[in-house]
Structure formats: C-alpha cells, structure tokens
C-alpha positions in Angstrom: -26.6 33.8 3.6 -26.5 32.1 0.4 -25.6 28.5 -0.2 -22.5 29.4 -1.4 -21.7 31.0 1.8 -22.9 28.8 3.9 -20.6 26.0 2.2 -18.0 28.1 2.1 -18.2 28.5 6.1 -18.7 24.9 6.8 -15.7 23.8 4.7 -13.6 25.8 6.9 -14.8 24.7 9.7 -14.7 21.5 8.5 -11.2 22.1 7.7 -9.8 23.6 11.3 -11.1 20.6 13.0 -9.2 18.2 11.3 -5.9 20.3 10.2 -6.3 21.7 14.3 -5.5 24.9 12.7 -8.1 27.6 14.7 -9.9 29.9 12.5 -11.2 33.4 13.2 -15.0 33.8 14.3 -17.6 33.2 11.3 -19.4 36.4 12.4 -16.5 38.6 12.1 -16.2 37.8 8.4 -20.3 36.9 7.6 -22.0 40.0 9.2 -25.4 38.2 7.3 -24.3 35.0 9.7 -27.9 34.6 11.6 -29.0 31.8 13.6 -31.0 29.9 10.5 -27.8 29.9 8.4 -25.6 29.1 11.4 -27.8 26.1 11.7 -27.9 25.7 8.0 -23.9 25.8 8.6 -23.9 23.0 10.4 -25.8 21.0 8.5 -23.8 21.0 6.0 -20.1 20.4 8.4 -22.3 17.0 9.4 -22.7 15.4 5.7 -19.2 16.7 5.3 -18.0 14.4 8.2 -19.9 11.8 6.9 -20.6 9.8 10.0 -24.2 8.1 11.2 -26.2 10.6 13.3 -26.7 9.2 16.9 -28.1 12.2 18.4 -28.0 15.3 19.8 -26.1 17.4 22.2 -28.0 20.4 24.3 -25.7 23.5 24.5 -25.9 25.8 27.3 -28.6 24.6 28.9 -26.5 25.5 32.5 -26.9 29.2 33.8 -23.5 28.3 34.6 -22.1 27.8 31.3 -24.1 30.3 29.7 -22.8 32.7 31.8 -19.0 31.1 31.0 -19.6 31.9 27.6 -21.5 35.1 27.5 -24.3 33.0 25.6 -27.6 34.1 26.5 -29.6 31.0 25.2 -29.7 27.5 24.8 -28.9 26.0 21.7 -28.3 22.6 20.1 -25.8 20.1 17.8 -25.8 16.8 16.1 -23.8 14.0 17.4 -22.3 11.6 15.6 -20.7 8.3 15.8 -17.4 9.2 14.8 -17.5 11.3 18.3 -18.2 8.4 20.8 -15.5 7.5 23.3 -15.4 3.7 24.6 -17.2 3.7 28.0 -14.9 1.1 29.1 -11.1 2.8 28.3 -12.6 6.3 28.3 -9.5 6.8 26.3 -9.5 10.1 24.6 -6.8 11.0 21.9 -5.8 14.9 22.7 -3.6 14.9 19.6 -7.3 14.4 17.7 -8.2 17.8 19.6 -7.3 21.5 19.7 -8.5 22.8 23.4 -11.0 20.9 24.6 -13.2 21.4 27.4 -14.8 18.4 29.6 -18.4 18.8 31.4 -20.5 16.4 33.0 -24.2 15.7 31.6 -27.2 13.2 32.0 -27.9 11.8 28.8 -31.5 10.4 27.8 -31.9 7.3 25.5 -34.8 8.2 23.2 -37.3 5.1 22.8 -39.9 5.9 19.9 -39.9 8.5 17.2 -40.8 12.2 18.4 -42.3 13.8 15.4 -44.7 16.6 17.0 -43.9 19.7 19.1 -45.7 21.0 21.7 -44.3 18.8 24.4 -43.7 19.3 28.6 -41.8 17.6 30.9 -44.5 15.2 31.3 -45.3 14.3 27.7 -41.8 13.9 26.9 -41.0 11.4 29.6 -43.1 8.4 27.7 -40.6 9.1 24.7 -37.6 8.3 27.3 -36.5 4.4 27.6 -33.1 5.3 29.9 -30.7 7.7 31.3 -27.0 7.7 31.3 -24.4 9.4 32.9 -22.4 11.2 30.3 -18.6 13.5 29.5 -19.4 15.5 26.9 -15.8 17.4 25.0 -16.3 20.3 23.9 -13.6 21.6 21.3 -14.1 25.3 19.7 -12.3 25.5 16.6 -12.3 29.0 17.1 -9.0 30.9 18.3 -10.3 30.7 21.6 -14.1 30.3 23.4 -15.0 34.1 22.6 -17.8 34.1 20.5 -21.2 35.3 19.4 -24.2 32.4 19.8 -24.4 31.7 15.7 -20.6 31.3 15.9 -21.2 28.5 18.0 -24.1 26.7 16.3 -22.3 26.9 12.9 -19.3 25.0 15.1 -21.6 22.5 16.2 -22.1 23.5 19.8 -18.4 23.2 19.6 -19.2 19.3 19.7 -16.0 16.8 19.9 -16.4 14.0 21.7 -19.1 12.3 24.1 -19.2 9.0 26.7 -22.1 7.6 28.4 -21.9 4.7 31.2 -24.3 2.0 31.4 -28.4 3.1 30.7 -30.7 3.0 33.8 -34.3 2.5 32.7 -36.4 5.5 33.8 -38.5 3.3 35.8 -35.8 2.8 38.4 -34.8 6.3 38.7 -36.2 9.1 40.7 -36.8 12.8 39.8 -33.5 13.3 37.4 -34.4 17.2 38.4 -32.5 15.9 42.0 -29.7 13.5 40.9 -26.4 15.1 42.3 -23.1 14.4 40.1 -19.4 15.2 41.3 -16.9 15.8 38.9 -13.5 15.2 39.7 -10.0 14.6 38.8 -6.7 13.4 40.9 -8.3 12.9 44.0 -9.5 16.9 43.9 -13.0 18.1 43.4 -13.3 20.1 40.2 -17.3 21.0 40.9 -20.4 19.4 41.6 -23.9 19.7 39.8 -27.6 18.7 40.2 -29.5 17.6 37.3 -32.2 20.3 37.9 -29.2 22.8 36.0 -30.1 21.7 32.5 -32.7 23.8 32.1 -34.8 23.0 35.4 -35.0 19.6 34.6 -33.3 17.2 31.8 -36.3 16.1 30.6 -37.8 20.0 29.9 -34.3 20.4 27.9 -35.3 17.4 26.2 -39.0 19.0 25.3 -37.1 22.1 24.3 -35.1 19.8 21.6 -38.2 18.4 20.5 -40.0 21.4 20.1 -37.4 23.1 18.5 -36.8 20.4 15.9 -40.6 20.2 15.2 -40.6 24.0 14.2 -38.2 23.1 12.0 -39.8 19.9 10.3 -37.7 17.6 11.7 -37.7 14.7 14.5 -35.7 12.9 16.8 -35.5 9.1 15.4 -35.5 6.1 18.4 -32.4 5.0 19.8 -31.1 8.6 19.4 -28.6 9.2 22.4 -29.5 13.0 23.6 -26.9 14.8 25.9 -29.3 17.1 28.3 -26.5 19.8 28.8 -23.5 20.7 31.3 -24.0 20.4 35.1 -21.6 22.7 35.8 -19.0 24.9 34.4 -16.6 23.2 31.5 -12.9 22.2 32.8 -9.8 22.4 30.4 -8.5 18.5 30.2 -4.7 18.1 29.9 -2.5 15.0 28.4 -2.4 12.7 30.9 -5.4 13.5 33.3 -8.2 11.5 34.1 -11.6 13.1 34.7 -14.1 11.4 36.2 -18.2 12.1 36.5 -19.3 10.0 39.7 -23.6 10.6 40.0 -26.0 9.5 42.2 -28.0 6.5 41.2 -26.8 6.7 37.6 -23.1 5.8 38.5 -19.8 6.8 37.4 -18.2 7.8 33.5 -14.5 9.1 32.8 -12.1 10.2 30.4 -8.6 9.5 30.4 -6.6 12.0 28.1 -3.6 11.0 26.5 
C-alpha cells in the first residue's frame, strides 16, 4: 500500500481507540493490506500516540490463542509507556477500553542492545538481565476479535495495556520452559499455563523477536520490557473484577478493573 494508505489506516485506528468507536476490519476495505504494510500501519498508530517505546509484546505465541483467533502465526507489537498499569493498584480504567481481553505472560527484561539476528535460545539468554510475571490487555478495536493476521498487526497485536511484578534476575530462576502460572479471579480458577506455551520456551519467542527485527534493520534497545506471549487462552475482564496471575517462583501480578 502506499503511504497515503497506510496513513489513512493508522489514523483510523488511531481514532477508534480513543473515540471507543469499533471500526470494520482494515482488510475488508485494503484488499492490498499485506503483512509489510500492516507492520508499516503500525508504525505509524505508535508516532501518532506519541508515547516512549518500552518494548515489545509477542502475539500468539500460545497454540492456545492462535487457535482462539484462527491466527496461524506468531506476530509482534510495540509497547509503550502510556500502556503500563501500576504494579502496586493494578488499577485498570475499563472506561479507557472497548472489550478487553486479559492473559497471563512472562515478561523478559532485556539487558544490552540486540542488534544481530541469527539467535537460539541459548544465545539469547546472555541478552536477558530478569524475568517478570506479567497481565497483558488486549483490546481489538475491531467490531469484534474476527480477523485476518495483518488486521491484527496494523492494530498493534490488539495491544492495550500491560503489568509486570517485581524482576527476578535469571540467575535465580530455573528453566522458564517449566514455570507453572494460575490465572484466577474470585476465588475460581480461570486456566492455568506453563511457560513452555510461548513458543516452546520464552526465551526462543524472545530469539524469534530478535530475529525478526534484525531482518527488518532494527534492534531491541536495553531496558526494553518484552512480553513472551499468552499462557493460555485470553479471558473477557468486567467492571469490577479482579484478575489475578499467581506463578511459580516469579510470584503473583493482578488487575483490578473498574
């Protein structure tokens, strides 16, 4: 797609999330909508937010979500400051958000520039200083979560809002690949996870990033904050409810909707 185009897309985008007013899928108005110009898409929907990149969010890295969403590979968004939730209140405004979706996630605290491709799990794991446990939003500002991959990348991996709890320095941690995490919510048990569903391992989803950014010509800056993907499916959150992430070794994250 041309500039143009792809301005004209991210502006309504841009637009939807902060009037709440859903729009119809990109693709079923851009039949030219590929996956370089839905990244190119939102691109341009972050310099129109105009808050400091922190990161980057992993999207259907889960064979559960992916098949959710009827999206057959993993893709990626930016995270921005603008997006983080107080660890401490977990306090989530819903009148901010249109439907969001919660999932729990292990998030990786980045320690030194990655600038190459080419990387494992095992050459990635140097870059890593800590891991968190993590909520990640999700908010489509579609009419509804039916849509084609590129729809999803030009919404930012349908990106809203993201908390992490206190960092755990690698060091102390064993294999993320077996950390277990329980997602819950009044007293009931919504699901339960194992870090081993992003992608095999959160570190490998964390290579894939890299990798992929690489090809691309760009890198992933120190202190970036990288969410690894969802554990298990995504939940609807309601006014009112509390939804809490409670993981093994890493320890416990919520958010409290109201």
């Amino acid at each position: 797609m041309d500039n143009s185009t792809i301005e004209q897309c991210a502006l309504a985008l841009h637009a939807a999330e902060k009037s709440r007013v859903t729009i119809v899928r990109l693709s079923d108005s851009f039949e030219a909508l590929d996956e370089a110009s839905a990244y190119a898409v939102q691109a341009k929907g972050i310099a129109l937010r105009g808050a400091a990149v922190v990161g980057y969010k992993l999207g259907y890295t889960s064979a559960a979500m992916r098949a959710q969403m009827n999206i057959a590979r993993p893709n990626f968004g930016v995270l921005t400051e603008n997006l983080r939730i107080d660890e401490v209140s977990g306090c989530v405004d819903m009148t901010t958000l249109i439907h969001p979706l919660v999932e729990p996630e292990i998030a990786l605290l980045v320690g030194k520039d990655i600038c190459d491709g080419g990387h494992s799990r095992d050459s990635i794991f140097f870059y890593v200083d800590a891991a968190m446990p993590a909520l990640e939003v999700v908010d489509t500002r579609y009419h509804d979560y039916i849509f084609k991959a590129v729809d999803n990348i030009s919404d930012n991996s349908s990106s809203a809002r993201f908390i992490t709890g206190s960092p755990r320095r690698m060091a102390a941690l064993m294999d993320l690949r077996l950390i277990g995490v329980l997602l819950w919510s009044g007293g009931k048990t919504l699901d339960q996870g194992i870090g081993a569903n992003a992608m095999g391992d959160p570190l490998i989803a964390l290579a894939w990033l890299a990798n992929t950014l690489a090809a691309r010509g760009e890198k992933i800056t120190a202190g970036s904050v990288i969410l690894t993907g969802g554990l298990t499916r995504a939940y609807p959150a309601q006014s009112g409810q509390t939804i809490v992430a409670e993981y093994a070794e890493l320890g416990t994250v919520k958010a409290c909707f109201q």
